[in-house]
C-alpha positions in Angstrom: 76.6 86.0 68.1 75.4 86.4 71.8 77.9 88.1 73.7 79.1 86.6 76.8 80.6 87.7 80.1 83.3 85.9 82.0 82.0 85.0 85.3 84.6 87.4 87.3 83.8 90.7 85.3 79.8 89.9 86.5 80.5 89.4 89.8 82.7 92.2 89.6 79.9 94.4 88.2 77.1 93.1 90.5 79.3 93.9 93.8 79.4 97.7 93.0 76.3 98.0 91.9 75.3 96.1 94.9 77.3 97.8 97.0 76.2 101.1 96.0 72.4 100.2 96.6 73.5 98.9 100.1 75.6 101.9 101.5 72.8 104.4 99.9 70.2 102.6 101.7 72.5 102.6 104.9 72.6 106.5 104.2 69.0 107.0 104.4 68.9 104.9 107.1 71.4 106.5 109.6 72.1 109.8 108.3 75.5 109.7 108.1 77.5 112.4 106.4 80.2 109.5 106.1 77.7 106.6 104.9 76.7 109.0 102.1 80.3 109.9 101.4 81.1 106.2 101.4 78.5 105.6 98.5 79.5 108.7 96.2 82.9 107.1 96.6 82.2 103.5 95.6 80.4 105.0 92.6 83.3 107.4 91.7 86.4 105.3 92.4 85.4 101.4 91.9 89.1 100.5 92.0 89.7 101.9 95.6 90.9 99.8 98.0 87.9 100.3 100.2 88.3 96.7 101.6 91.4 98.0 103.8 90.4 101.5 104.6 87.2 100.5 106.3 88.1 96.7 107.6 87.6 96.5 111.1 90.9 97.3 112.4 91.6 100.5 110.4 87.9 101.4 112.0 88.5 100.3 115.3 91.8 102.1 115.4 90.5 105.7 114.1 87.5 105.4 116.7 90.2 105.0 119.2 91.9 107.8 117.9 88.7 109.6 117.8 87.3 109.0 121.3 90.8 109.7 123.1 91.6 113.0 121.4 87.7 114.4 122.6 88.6 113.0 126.0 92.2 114.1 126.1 91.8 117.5 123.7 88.5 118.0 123.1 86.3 118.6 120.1 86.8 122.1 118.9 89.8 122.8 116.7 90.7 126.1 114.5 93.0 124.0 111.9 93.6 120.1 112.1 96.9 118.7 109.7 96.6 115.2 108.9 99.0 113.8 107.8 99.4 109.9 105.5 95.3 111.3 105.8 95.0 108.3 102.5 91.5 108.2 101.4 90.4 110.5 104.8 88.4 108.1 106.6 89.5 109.9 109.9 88.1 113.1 109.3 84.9 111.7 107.8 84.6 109.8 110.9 85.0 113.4 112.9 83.1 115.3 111.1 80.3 112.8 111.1 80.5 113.1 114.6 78.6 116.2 116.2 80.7 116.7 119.5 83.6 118.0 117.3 83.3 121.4 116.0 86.5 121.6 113.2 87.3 124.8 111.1 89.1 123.4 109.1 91.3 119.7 108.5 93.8 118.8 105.7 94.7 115.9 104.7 98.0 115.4 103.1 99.1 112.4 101.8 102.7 111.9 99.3 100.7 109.7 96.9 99.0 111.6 94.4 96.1 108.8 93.4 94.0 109.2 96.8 93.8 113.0 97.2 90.1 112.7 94.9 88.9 109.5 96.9 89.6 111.9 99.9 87.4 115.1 99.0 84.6 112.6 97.6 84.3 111.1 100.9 84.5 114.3 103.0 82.2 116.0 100.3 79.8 116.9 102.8 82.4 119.0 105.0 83.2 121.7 102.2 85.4 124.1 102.7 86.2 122.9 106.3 88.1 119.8 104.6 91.6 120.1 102.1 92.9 117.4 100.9 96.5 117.9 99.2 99.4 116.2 97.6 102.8 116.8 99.3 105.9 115.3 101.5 105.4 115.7 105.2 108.8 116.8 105.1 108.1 119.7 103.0 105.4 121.7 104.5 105.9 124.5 106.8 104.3 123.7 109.8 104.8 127.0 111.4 103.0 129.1 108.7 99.9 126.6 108.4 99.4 127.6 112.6 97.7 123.9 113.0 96.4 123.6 116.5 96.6 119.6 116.5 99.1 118.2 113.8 97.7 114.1 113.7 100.1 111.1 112.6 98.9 107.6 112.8 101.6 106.3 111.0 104.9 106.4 112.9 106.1 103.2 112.1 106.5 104.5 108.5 109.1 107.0 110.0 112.6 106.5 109.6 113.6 109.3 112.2 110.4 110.3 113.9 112.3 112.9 116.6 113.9 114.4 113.5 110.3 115.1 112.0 108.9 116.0 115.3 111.6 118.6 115.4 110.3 120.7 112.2 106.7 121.1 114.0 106.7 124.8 116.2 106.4 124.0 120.1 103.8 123.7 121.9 101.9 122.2 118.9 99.5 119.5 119.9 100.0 116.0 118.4 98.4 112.8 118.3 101.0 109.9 117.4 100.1 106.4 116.4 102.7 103.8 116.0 102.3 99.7 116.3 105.3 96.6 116.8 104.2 95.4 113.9 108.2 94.2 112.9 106.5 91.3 110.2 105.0 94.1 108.0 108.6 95.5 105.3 106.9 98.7 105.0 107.0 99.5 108.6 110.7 100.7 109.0 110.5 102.2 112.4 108.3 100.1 115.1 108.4 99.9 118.3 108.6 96.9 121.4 105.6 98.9 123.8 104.1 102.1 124.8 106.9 103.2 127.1 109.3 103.2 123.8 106.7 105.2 121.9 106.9 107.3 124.5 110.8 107.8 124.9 111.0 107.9 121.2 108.3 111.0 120.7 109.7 112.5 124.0 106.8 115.1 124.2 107.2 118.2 126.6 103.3 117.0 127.9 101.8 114.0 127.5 97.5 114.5 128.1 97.2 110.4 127.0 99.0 107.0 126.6 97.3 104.2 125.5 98.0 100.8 123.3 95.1 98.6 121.3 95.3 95.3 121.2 94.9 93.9 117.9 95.1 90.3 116.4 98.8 90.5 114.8 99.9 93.7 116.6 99.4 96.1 119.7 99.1 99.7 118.5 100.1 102.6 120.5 98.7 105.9 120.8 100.1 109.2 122.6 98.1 112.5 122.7 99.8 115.7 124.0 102.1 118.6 123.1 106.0 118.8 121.4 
Protein backbone atom coordinates (compact mmCIF):
# COMPACT_ATOMS: atom_id res chain seq x y z
CA UNK A 1 0.00 0.00 0.00
CA UNK A 2 1.49 3.43 -1.16
CA UNK A 3 2.04 5.56 1.77
CA UNK A 4 0.58 8.87 1.86
CA UNK A 5 1.28 12.31 3.38
CA UNK A 6 -1.29 14.63 4.63
CA UNK A 7 -0.99 17.85 2.79
CA UNK A 8 0.08 19.94 6.19
CA UNK A 9 2.97 17.61 7.26
CA UNK A 10 4.50 18.26 3.34
CA UNK A 11 4.15 21.72 3.45
CA UNK A 12 5.50 21.58 6.72
CA UNK A 13 8.52 19.56 5.61
CA UNK A 14 9.13 21.53 2.34
CA UNK A 15 9.24 25.06 4.35
CA UNK A 16 12.22 23.97 6.47
CA UNK A 17 13.94 22.44 4.05
CA UNK A 18 13.20 25.43 1.96
CA UNK A 19 14.01 27.60 4.44
CA UNK A 20 17.24 26.20 5.20
CA UNK A 21 18.45 26.29 1.43
CA UNK A 22 17.24 30.10 1.45
CA UNK A 23 19.04 31.42 4.67
CA UNK A 24 22.31 29.31 3.64
CA UNK A 25 22.30 30.88 0.34
CA UNK A 26 21.65 34.33 2.09
CA UNK A 27 24.85 33.33 4.24
CA UNK A 28 27.06 32.95 1.40
CA UNK A 29 25.70 35.82 -0.02
CA UNK A 30 26.16 38.52 2.79
CA UNK A 31 28.53 36.94 5.16
CA UNK A 32 26.70 37.30 8.10
CA UNK A 33 27.72 35.68 11.24
CA UNK A 34 23.87 35.97 12.08
CA UNK A 35 22.46 34.74 8.59
CA UNK A 36 24.61 31.63 9.14
CA UNK A 37 23.50 31.36 12.76
CA UNK A 38 19.96 31.73 11.55
CA UNK A 39 20.28 28.62 9.27
CA UNK A 40 22.11 26.21 11.84
CA UNK A 41 19.14 27.22 13.95
CA UNK A 42 16.28 26.38 11.63
CA UNK A 43 18.01 23.03 11.06
CA UNK A 44 18.43 22.41 14.82
CA UNK A 45 15.21 23.68 16.34
CA UNK A 46 12.37 23.38 13.59
CA UNK A 47 9.76 24.08 16.32
CA UNK A 48 11.18 27.63 17.17
CA UNK A 49 9.10 30.34 17.01
CA UNK A 50 11.33 32.05 14.52
CA UNK A 51 8.25 33.73 12.90
CA UNK A 52 8.21 36.25 16.06
CA UNK A 53 11.74 36.62 16.96
CA UNK A 54 12.72 37.94 13.57
CA UNK A 55 9.28 39.67 12.27
CA UNK A 56 9.81 43.05 11.48
CA UNK A 57 9.13 44.73 14.63
CA UNK A 58 11.18 42.54 16.99
CA UNK A 59 14.00 43.56 14.24
CA UNK A 60 13.23 46.98 13.88
CA UNK A 61 13.19 47.35 17.67
CA UNK A 62 16.72 45.64 18.48
CA UNK A 63 18.31 47.78 15.51
CA UNK A 64 17.05 50.63 17.43
CA UNK A 65 18.31 49.37 20.43
CA UNK A 66 21.47 48.71 18.61
CA UNK A 67 22.21 52.00 16.83
CA UNK A 68 21.25 54.25 20.07
CA UNK A 69 23.51 52.37 22.58
CA UNK A 70 26.81 52.86 19.83
CA UNK A 71 25.65 56.45 19.66
CA UNK A 72 24.83 56.93 23.27
CA UNK A 73 27.60 54.28 24.81
CA UNK A 74 29.54 53.18 22.29
CA UNK A 75 30.71 49.88 20.95
CA UNK A 76 33.33 48.46 23.23
CA UNK A 77 32.12 46.58 26.30
CA UNK A 78 34.20 44.31 28.89
CA UNK A 79 30.86 42.24 29.99
CA UNK A 80 27.25 42.80 28.53
CA UNK A 81 24.06 41.05 30.88
CA UNK A 82 21.14 40.49 28.91
CA UNK A 83 18.58 39.91 30.31
CA UNK A 84 14.69 37.99 28.87
CA UNK A 85 17.97 37.57 26.05
CA UNK A 86 15.07 34.59 24.50
CA UNK A 87 16.56 33.05 21.56
CA UNK A 88 19.55 36.02 21.53
CA UNK A 89 18.73 37.68 18.38
CA UNK A 90 20.18 40.95 20.06
CA UNK A 91 23.54 39.86 20.45
CA UNK A 92 23.70 38.09 17.10
CA UNK A 93 22.69 41.32 15.70
CA UNK A 94 25.86 42.97 17.78
CA UNK A 95 28.14 40.77 17.17
CA UNK A 96 27.39 40.62 13.54
CA UNK A 97 28.14 44.10 13.55
CA UNK A 98 31.90 45.10 13.42
CA UNK A 99 31.76 48.64 15.16
CA UNK A 100 31.12 46.76 18.48
CA UNK A 101 34.01 45.17 20.10
CA UNK A 102 32.19 42.83 23.14
CA UNK A 103 34.24 40.60 25.58
CA UNK A 104 31.84 38.96 26.58
CA UNK A 105 27.48 38.95 26.67
CA UNK A 106 25.14 36.65 28.58
CA UNK A 107 21.98 36.08 27.94
CA UNK A 108 19.79 35.01 30.64
CA UNK A 109 16.45 34.11 30.20
CA UNK A 110 13.91 32.18 33.17
CA UNK A 111 12.61 29.66 30.49
CA UNK A 112 14.74 26.84 30.19
CA UNK A 113 13.64 25.70 26.40
CA UNK A 114 15.47 28.73 24.54
CA UNK A 115 18.92 28.79 26.28
CA UNK A 116 20.15 26.07 23.12
CA UNK A 117 18.26 28.12 20.23
CA UNK A 118 20.40 31.00 21.87
CA UNK A 119 24.13 29.48 21.74
CA UNK A 120 23.17 27.91 18.15
CA UNK A 121 22.45 31.26 16.88
CA UNK A 122 25.47 33.11 18.49
CA UNK A 123 27.62 30.00 17.58
CA UNK A 124 29.91 31.99 15.82
CA UNK A 125 30.79 34.39 18.93
CA UNK A 126 32.33 31.43 21.18
CA UNK A 127 33.36 32.11 24.30
CA UNK A 128 32.50 35.81 24.08
CA UNK A 129 28.62 34.71 24.30
CA UNK A 130 26.79 32.70 27.58
CA UNK A 131 23.67 31.88 27.46
CA UNK A 132 22.12 30.67 30.90
CA UNK A 133 18.95 29.63 32.66
CA UNK A 134 18.06 31.78 35.74
CA UNK A 135 15.50 34.52 37.47
CA UNK A 136 16.66 37.99 37.02
CA UNK A 137 15.90 38.34 40.45
CA UNK A 138 18.38 35.90 41.50
CA UNK A 139 21.67 36.87 40.08
CA UNK A 140 24.15 38.93 41.76
CA UNK A 141 24.74 41.75 39.77
CA UNK A 142 27.54 43.12 41.77
CA UNK A 143 29.83 39.94 41.43
CA UNK A 144 29.19 39.51 37.58
CA UNK A 145 30.88 43.46 37.25
CA UNK A 146 28.60 43.99 33.94
CA UNK A 147 29.55 47.24 32.40
CA UNK A 148 26.00 47.61 30.51
CA UNK A 149 23.13 45.38 32.20
CA UNK A 150 20.26 45.52 28.92
CA UNK A 151 16.35 45.00 29.53
CA UNK A 152 13.98 45.30 26.71
CA UNK A 153 11.34 44.04 28.50
CA UNK A 154 10.03 46.33 31.25
CA UNK A 155 6.58 45.98 30.73
CA UNK A 156 6.95 42.38 32.03
CA UNK A 157 8.05 44.04 35.37
CA UNK A 158 5.84 44.20 38.11
CA UNK A 159 8.14 46.57 40.21
CA UNK A 160 10.78 47.79 37.92
CA UNK A 161 12.48 50.51 40.61
CA UNK A 162 12.47 47.47 43.01
CA UNK A 163 14.67 45.47 40.36
CA UNK A 164 16.65 48.45 39.40
CA UNK A 165 17.60 48.71 43.00
CA UNK A 166 19.46 45.15 43.21
CA UNK A 167 21.94 46.44 40.18
CA UNK A 168 25.35 48.27 41.86
CA UNK A 169 25.41 52.17 40.89
CA UNK A 170 26.66 53.56 38.41
CA UNK A 171 25.95 50.51 36.23
CA UNK A 172 24.98 51.42 32.73
CA UNK A 173 21.48 50.25 31.49
CA UNK A 174 19.47 50.20 28.54
CA UNK A 175 15.64 50.01 29.38
CA UNK A 176 12.86 49.17 26.85
CA UNK A 177 9.34 49.39 27.78
CA UNK A 178 6.05 49.96 25.41
CA UNK A 179 1.98 51.15 26.28
CA UNK A 180 1.11 48.18 24.96
CA UNK A 181 -2.04 47.88 27.94
CA UNK A 182 -4.05 45.22 25.17
CA UNK A 183 -1.24 42.57 25.49
CA UNK A 184 -2.26 40.34 29.42
CA UNK A 185 1.29 39.49 29.67
CA UNK A 186 2.47 43.03 29.83
CA UNK A 187 1.70 43.84 33.57
CA UNK A 188 3.57 47.04 33.98
CA UNK A 189 3.25 49.50 30.80
CA UNK A 190 3.52 52.78 30.59
CA UNK A 191 1.25 56.13 28.95
CA UNK A 192 4.83 57.83 27.18
CA UNK A 193 8.44 58.32 27.54
CA UNK A 194 8.36 60.92 30.31
CA UNK A 195 6.65 58.05 32.57
CA UNK A 196 9.45 55.64 31.53
CA UNK A 197 11.49 58.02 32.52
CA UNK A 198 10.09 58.92 36.09
CA UNK A 199 9.51 55.31 36.58
CA UNK A 200 13.40 54.09 35.96
CA UNK A 201 14.49 57.45 37.60
CA UNK A 202 18.23 56.97 36.46
CA UNK A 203 21.02 59.21 38.18
CA UNK A 204 22.04 60.05 34.11
CA UNK A 205 20.15 59.68 31.31
CA UNK A 206 22.84 59.65 27.88
CA UNK A 207 19.30 58.88 25.64
CA UNK A 208 15.46 58.97 25.49
CA UNK A 209 13.73 57.96 22.61
CA UNK A 210 10.11 56.14 21.73
CA UNK A 211 9.36 53.96 18.27
CA UNK A 212 6.48 54.23 16.76
CA UNK A 213 4.96 51.04 15.89
CA UNK A 214 1.59 49.85 14.46
CA UNK A 215 -0.29 48.75 17.83
CA UNK A 216 2.12 50.39 20.18
CA UNK A 217 4.92 53.23 20.80
CA UNK A 218 8.00 51.68 22.47
CA UNK A 219 10.28 53.54 24.62
CA UNK A 220 13.82 53.30 25.07
CA UNK A 221 16.21 55.00 27.83
CA UNK A 222 20.09 54.56 27.74
CA UNK A 223 22.11 55.80 30.73
CA UNK A 224 23.32 54.94 34.24
CA UNK A 225 21.39 53.79 37.85
Amino acid sequence: MMKTTRPNEANTTDWHESAFDIIRGLSAYTGSSLIEGLAKVIAKYPDADLGTAFNHKQVGSKIWAREKLFESLGGKFKHIVLLGGWYGVLPAMCFDDGRFDIGLLESIDIDPEVAGIARTLNAHAGERFRAMTQDMYALDYAKRGADLVINTSCEHIADLPGWLSLLPRKTQVLLQSNDYFAEPTHINCVPSLEAFREQVALSHVAFAGALKMKNYTRFMVIGTV
